[in-house]
MIKEKOL-161619 format. One record per residue: y, z, x of N, C-alpha, C, CB in turn; residue in three letters. Coordinates in steps of 0.1 Angstrom, whole numbers, plus 5000, padded with zeros to 4 digits. Glycine has a CB too. Layout:
# residues N
YZXYZXYZXYZXAla/...
***
This chain:
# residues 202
192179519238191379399241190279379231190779419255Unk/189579519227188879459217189379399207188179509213Unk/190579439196190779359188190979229192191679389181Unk/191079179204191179089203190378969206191979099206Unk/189279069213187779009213187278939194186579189219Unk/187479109188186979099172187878979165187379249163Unk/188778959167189178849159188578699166190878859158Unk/188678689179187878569184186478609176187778559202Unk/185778669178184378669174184178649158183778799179Unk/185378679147185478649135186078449130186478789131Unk/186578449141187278289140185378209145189178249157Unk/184878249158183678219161182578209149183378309172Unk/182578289141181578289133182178199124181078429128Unk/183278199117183778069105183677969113185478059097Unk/183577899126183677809129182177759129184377809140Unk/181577839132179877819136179077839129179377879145Unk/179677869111178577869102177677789098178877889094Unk/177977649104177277579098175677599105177877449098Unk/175677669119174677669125174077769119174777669138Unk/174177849110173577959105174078089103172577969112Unk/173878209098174478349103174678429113174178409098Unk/176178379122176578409134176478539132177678349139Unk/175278639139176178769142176578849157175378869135Unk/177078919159177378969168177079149178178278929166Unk/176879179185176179279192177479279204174379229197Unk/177279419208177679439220177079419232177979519220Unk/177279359245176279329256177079299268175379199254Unk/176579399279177579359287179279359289177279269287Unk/179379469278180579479286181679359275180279419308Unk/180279279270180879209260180979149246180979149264Unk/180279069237179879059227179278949227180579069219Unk/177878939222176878839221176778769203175378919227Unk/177378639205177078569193175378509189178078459194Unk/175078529181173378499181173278459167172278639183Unk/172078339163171678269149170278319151171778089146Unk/169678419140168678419139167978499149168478319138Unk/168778579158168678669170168278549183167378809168Unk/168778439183169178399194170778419196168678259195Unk/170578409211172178389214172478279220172778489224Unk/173378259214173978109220175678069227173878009204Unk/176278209225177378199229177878379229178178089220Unk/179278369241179478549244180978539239179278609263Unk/181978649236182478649234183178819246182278589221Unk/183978759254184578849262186278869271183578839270Unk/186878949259188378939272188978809259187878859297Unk/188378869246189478749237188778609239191378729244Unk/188778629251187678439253186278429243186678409275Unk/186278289240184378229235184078179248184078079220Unk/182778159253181878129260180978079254181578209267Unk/180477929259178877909249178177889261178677749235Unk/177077889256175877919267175777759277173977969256Unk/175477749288175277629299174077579292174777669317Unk/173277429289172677379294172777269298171977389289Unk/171477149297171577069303172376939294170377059309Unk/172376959280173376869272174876889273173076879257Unk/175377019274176177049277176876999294175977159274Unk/176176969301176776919315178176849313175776809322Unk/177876739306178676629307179776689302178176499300Unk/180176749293181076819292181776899301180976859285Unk/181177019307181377079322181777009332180277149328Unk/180776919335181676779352182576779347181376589357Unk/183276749338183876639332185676759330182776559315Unk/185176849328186476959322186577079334185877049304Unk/185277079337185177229353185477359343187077229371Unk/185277409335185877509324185077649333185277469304Unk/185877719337185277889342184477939336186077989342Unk/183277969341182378059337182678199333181478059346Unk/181878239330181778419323181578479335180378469311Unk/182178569338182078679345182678819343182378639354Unk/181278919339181279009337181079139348180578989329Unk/181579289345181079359357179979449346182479469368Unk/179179459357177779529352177379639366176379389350Unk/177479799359177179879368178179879385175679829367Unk/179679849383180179839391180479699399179679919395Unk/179179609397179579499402179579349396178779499412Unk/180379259399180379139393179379039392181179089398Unk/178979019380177678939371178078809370177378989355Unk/177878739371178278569365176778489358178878429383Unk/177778519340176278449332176378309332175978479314Unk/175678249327175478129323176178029314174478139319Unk/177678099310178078079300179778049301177478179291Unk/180377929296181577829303182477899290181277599304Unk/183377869294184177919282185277789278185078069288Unk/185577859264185777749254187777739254184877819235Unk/188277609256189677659262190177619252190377609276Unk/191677639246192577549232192077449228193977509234Unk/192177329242192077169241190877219230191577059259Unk/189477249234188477309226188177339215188177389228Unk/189077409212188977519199189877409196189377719199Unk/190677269196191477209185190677039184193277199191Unk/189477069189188276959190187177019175187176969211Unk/187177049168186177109159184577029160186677099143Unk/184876879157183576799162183276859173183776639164Unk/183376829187183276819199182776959198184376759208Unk/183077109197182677249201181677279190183977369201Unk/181577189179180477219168179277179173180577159154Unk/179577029180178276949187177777049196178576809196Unk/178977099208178577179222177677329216180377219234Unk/178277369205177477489197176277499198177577479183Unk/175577399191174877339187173577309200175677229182Unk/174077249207173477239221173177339226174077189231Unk/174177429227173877569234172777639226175177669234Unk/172677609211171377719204170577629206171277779188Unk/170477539201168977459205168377479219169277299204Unk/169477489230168877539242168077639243169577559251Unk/168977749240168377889239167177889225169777999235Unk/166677819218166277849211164477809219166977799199Unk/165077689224164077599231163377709243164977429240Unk/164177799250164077899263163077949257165278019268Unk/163578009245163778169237161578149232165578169217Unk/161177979227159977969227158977939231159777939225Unk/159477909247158677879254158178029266159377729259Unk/159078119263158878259268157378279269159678369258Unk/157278199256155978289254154378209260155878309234Unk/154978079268153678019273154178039290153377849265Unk/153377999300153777989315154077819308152278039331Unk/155777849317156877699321156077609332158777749330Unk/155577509326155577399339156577359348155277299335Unk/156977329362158077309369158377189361158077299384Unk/157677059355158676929351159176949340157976779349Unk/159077049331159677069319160977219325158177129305Unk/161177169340162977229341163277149339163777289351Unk/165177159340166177069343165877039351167177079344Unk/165976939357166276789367164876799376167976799381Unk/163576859369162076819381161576749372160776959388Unk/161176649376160476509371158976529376161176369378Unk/157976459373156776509370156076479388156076419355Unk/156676389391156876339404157276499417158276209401Unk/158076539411158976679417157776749414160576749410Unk/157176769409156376849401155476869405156076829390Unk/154576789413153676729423153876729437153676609421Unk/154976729440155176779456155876919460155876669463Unk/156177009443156077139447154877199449156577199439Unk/153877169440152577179440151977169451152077099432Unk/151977039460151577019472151877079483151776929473Unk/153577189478154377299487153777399487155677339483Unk/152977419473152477549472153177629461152477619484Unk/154777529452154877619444154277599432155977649444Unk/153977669421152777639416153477619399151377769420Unk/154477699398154777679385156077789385153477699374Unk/157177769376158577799374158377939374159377739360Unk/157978049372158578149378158278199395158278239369Unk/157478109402156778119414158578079419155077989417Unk/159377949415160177919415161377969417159977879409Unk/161278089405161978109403161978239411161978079393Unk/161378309420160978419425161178389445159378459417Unk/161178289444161378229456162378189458160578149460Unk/163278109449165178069452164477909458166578199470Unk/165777849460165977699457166177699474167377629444Unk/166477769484166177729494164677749500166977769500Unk/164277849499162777869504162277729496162078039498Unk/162277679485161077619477161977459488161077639453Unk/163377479490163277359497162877329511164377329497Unk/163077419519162177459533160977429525162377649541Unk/160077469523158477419517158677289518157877469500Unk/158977229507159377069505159776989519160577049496Unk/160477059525160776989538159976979546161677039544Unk/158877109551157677069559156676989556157077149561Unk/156576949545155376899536155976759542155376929516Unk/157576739534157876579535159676559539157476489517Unk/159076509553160476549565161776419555159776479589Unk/161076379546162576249544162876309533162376049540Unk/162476429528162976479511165076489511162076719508Unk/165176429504166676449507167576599502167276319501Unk/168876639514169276759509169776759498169876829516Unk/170076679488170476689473169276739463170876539468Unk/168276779473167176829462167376929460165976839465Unk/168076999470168377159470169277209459169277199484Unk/170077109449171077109437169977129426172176979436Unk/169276989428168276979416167477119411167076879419Unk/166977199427166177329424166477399419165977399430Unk/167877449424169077569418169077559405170677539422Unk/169777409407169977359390168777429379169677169390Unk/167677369388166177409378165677569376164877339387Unk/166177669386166177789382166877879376166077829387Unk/168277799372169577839365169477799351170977779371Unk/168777699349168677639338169677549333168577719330Unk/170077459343171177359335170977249351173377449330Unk/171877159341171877039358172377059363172176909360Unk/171876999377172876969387173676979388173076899390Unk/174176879381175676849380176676969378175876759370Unk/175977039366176377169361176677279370175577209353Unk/176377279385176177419395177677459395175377379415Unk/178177569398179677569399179777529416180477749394Unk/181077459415181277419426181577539440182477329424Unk/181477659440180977719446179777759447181377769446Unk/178577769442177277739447177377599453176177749435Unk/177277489447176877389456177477379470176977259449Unk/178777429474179277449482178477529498179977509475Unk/178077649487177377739497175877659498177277929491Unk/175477589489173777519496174377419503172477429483Unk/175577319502175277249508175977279527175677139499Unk/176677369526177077449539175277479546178177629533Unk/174477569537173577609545172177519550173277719540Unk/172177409541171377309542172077189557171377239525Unk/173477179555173777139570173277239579175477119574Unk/173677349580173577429595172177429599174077589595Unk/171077399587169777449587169277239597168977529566Unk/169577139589169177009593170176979607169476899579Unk/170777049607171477019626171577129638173276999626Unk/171077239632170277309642169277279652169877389637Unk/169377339661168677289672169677219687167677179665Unk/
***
């Protein structure tokens, strides 16, 4: 399996030179492609994977392409990161663009590490959202992010009884780092299962 990781990860780097000097590391069980010691894409099990964000969506709705999943310490991990299928790899425009997106995301993460994240500068919280987390009490993205997308929606719900349960995608969305749209259809599944039982109880 590894050779056949190594030769994906050697086709990965001629494809992706233009973004700079692809190198690679071991991580997880798998291999991390990185420009400039960002990473922007994994390479695991022969498969490429480029990293989720929010430019990337439209591609994900649109294709549903399986995420990465790794085992770490015995148990099953799921990163952030969709994997790249034939149709893909015979698109060169289209996976150079999605490349591309994925580092600029990670690069965008990778600099803002270094200041505290305002919640409207996540995916899908608008400055508006931003304001009536605040008013919830949550105060800023890792408060967010330390609490989960239902607690911060319970908050929101006492505050303001008409908030609708599609907010609960936007949150997720916003602590995963990609859209909405982007959630795998088993998360949104499981919020929107627990968001019914929670609004028809009683």
């Amino acid at each position: 399996m590894k050779i056949i990781s190594y030769k994906r990860i050697y086709q990965s780097q001629e494809y992706f030179a233009v973004l700079g000097k692809v190198r690679s590391r071991a991580l997880f069980g798998g291999y991390s492609l990185a420009v400039d010691d960002t990473v922007f894409a994994m390479v695991a099990e022969g498969e490429l994977y480029l990293r989720m964000c929010e430019k990337t969506a439209i591609y994900q709705t649109k294709h549903s392409p399986p995420l990465l999943m790794l085992h770490k310490r015995g148990g099953p991990l799921q990163l952030k990161y969709f994997r790249v299928d034939d149709e893909l790899w015979a698109n060169k425009p289209v996976l150079l663009q999605l490349g591309a997106y994925s580092l600029e995301d990670a690069r965008r993460e990778k600099s803002q590490q270094k200041h505290p994240k305002r919640l409207k500068d996540l995916p899908n919280l608008s400055f508006h959202m931003e304001l009536l987390l605040h008013e919830a009490g949550v105060k800023d993205a890792q408060a967010l992010q330390q609490m989960g997308a239902k607690s911060a929606w319970l908050l929101l719900r006492q505050k303001r009884k008409q908030i609708s349960p599609n907010v609960i995608y936007s949150l997720e969305g916003a602590i995963q780092g990609v859209h909405a749209a982007a959630l795998p259809a088993q998360k949104r599944q499981e919020l929107q299962e627990w968001v019914h039982h929670y609004t028809h109880k009683k």
